[in-house]
C-alpha positions in Angstrom: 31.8 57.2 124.5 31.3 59.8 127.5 34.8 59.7 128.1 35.9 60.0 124.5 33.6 63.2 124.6 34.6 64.8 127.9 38.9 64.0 126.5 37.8 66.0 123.7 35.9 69.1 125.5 39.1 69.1 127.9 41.7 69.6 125.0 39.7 71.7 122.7 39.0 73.8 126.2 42.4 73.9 126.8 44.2 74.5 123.2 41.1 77.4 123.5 42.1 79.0 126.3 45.6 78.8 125.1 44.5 80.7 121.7 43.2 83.5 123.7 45.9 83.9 126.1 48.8 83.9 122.6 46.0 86.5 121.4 46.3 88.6 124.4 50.1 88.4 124.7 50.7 89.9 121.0 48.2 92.3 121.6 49.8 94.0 124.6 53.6 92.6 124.0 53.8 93.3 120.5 56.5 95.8 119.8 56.0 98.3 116.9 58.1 98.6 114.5 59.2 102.0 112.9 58.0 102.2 109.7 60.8 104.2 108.5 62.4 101.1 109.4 60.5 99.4 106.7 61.4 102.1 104.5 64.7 102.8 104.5 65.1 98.9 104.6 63.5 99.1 100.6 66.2 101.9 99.5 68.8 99.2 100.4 70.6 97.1 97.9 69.9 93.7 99.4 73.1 92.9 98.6 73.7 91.6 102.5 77.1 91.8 101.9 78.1 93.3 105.7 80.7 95.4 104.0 78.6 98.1 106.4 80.1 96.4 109.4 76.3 95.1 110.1 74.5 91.8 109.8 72.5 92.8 107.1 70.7 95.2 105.1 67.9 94.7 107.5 70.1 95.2 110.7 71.5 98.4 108.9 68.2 100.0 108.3 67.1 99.6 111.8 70.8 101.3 113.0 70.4 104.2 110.6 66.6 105.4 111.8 66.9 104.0 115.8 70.5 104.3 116.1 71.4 107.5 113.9 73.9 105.5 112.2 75.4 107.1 109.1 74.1 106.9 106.0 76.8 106.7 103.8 78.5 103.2 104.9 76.9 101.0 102.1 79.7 100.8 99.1 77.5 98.6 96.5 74.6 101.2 97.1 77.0 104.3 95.5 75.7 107.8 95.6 72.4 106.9 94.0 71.3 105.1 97.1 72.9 107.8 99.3 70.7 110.2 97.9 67.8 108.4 98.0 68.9 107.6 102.1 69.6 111.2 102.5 66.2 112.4 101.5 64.4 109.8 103.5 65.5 110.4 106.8 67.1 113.8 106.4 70.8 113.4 107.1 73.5 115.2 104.8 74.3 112.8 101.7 78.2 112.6 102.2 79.6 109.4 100.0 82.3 108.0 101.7 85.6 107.4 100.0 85.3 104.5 97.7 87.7 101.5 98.8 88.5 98.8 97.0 90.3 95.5 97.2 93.4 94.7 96.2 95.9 91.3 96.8 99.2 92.3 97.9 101.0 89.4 96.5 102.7 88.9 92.9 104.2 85.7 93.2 102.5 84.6 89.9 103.7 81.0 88.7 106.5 81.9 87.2 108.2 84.3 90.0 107.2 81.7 93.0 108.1 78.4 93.4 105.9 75.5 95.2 107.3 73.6 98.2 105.5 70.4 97.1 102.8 69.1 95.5 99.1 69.7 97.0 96.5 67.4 95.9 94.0 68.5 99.0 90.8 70.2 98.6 91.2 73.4 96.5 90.6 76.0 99.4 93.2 78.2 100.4 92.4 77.7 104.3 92.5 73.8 103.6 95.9 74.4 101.6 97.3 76.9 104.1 96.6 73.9 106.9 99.0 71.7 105.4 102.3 72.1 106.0 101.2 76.3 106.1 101.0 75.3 102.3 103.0 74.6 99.0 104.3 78.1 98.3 107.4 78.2 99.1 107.0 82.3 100.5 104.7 81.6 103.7 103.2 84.7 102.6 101.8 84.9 99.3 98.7 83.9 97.3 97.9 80.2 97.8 95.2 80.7 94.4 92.9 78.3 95.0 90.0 80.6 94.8 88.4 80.8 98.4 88.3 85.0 97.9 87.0 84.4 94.3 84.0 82.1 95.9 83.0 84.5 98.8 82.7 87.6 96.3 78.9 87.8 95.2 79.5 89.8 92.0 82.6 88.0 90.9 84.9 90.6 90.5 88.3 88.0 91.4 90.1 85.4 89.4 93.0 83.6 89.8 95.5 84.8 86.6 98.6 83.1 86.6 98.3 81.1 90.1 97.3 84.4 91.7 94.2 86.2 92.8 93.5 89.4 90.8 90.9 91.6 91.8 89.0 93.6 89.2 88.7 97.2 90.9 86.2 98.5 88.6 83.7 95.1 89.6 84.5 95.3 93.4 81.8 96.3 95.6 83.8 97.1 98.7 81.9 94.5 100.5 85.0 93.0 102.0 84.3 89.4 102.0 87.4 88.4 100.4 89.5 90.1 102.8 87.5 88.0 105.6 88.0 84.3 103.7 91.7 85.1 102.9 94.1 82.6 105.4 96.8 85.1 105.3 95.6 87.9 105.2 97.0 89.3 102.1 94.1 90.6 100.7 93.5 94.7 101.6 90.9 97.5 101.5 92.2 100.7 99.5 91.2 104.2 98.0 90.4 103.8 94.2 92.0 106.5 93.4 95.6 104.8 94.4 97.1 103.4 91.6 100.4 102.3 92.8 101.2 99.6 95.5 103.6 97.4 96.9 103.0 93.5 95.5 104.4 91.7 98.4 103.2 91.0 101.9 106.4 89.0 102.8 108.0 90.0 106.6 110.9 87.9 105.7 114.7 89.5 105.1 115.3 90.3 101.8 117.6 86.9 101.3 115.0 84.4 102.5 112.7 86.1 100.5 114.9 86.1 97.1 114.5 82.4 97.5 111.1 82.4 98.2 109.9 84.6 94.7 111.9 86.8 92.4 109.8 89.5 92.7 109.3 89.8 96.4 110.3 93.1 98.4 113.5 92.6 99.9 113.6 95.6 102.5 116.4 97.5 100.4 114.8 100.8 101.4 115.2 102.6 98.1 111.6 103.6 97.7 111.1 105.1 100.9 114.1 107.5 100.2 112.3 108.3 97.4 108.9 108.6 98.1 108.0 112.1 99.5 106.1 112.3 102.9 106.7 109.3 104.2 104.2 107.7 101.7 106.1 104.7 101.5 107.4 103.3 104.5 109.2 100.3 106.1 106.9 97.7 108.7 109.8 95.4 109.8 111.7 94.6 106.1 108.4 95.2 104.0 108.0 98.5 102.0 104.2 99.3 102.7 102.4 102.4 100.8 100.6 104.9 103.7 97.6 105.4 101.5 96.8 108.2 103.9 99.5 110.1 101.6 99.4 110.8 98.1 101.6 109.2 96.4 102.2 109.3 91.9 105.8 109.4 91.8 106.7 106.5 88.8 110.6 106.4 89.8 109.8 104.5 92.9 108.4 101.5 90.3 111.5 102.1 87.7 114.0 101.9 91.0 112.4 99.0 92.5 115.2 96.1 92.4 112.8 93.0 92.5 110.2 95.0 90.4 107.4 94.5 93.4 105.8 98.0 93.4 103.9 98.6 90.1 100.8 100.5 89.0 97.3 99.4 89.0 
């Protein structure tokens, strides 16, 4: 019995002794937390989309009062939450240009023919793995949905074997962009309305093949955009949303009919 007694005194001693010494250590290794921290942390969405480039709401608020990060980085927020930012910790409320995204493909069912059956998981990355997937362009839209699962306020569907992105639901969080395989899927201004449907870097005959409404490098839009707001990367026409562009003849003149407005 003594020894039964004298285990117990021993381990209730020792789980004692380490009580106090966890009690000491938060007490003089705590680190305080800003409570602005706290604050700012409450004006946030929640959305935790990391369309602010950080890990989190959380991690954001802690950048914008220890870090002097900028204030106007969170797109779902708008300028309701910018304000409310700017009056808390004092910085100029100036909203950023609202992006949104957009898939730069319109090889739709009937323009884009499939290579072969796929009867694999439905996941574009899954699809894309076999065989670099059933469309026959190595370029466009897979459409089996993996952007339209990663966006939290489900502002993509797939119309016509495509992804479509609904601008006016799009929260500029950019986690479609990050689950797309082939990286079709872009950030731009709102305010843009026309843009280039194809992301194909093939020559115009290979791509003719590949979708009738693919941009085969002819050129013609570039000569007519002013500024240099359509230009050529390789054989692809690509719009330099840096540069206004609202000229309509550059969609009527468009052979393949692969620039339009949004």
């Amino acid at each position: 019995m003594t020894a039964v007694i004298q285990t117990a005194i021993t381990i209730g001693g020792a789980g004692l002794a380490c009580g106090g010494l966890l009690a000491l250590a938060a007490k003089f290794l705590a680190v305080e937390e800003d409570p602005r921290v706290e604050e700012v942390n409450e004006i946030l969405p929640g959305a935790n989309c990391g369309g602010c480039a950080y890990a989190g709401c959380a991690a954001y608020a802690e950048a914008i009062v220890l870090e002097g990060a900028a204030i106007n980085l969170c797109a779902p927020g708008g300028a309701e939450i910018l304000n409310k930012l700017a009056e808390a910790t004092g910085q100029t409320a100036q909203q950023a240009e609202h992006k949104v995204a957009i898939v730069l493909c319109g090889g739709e069912v009937e323009h884009a023919p499939r290579k072969f059956d796929y009867n694999g998981v439905a996941d574009c990355q899954a699809a894309h793995s076999t065989g670099g997937g059933d469309k026959a362009c190595t370029y466009g839209c897979l459409g089996y949905a993996s952007c339209a699962r990663a966006c939290p306020v489900g502002a993509i569907e797939i119309i016509n074997g495509i992804a479509k992105v609904h601008p006016d639901l799009c929260i500029s969080c950019q986690a479609c962009v990050k689950t797309c395989p082939r990286k079709l899927i872009k950030m731009v201004p709102y305010a843009r309305k026309i843009h280039v449907m194809c992301s194909s870097k093939d020559k115009g005959p290979a791509v003719k093949k590949a979708c009738t409404v693919g941009c085969i490098g002819c050129t013609i839009c570039t000569k007519l955009a002013e500024d240099e707001a359509i230009k050529m990367e390789g054989f692809l026409a690509v719009v330099d949303y840096d540069k206004d562009l609202d000229n309509d003849t550059v969609i009527e003149k468009c052979p393949p009919n692969c620039i339009v407005r949004i």
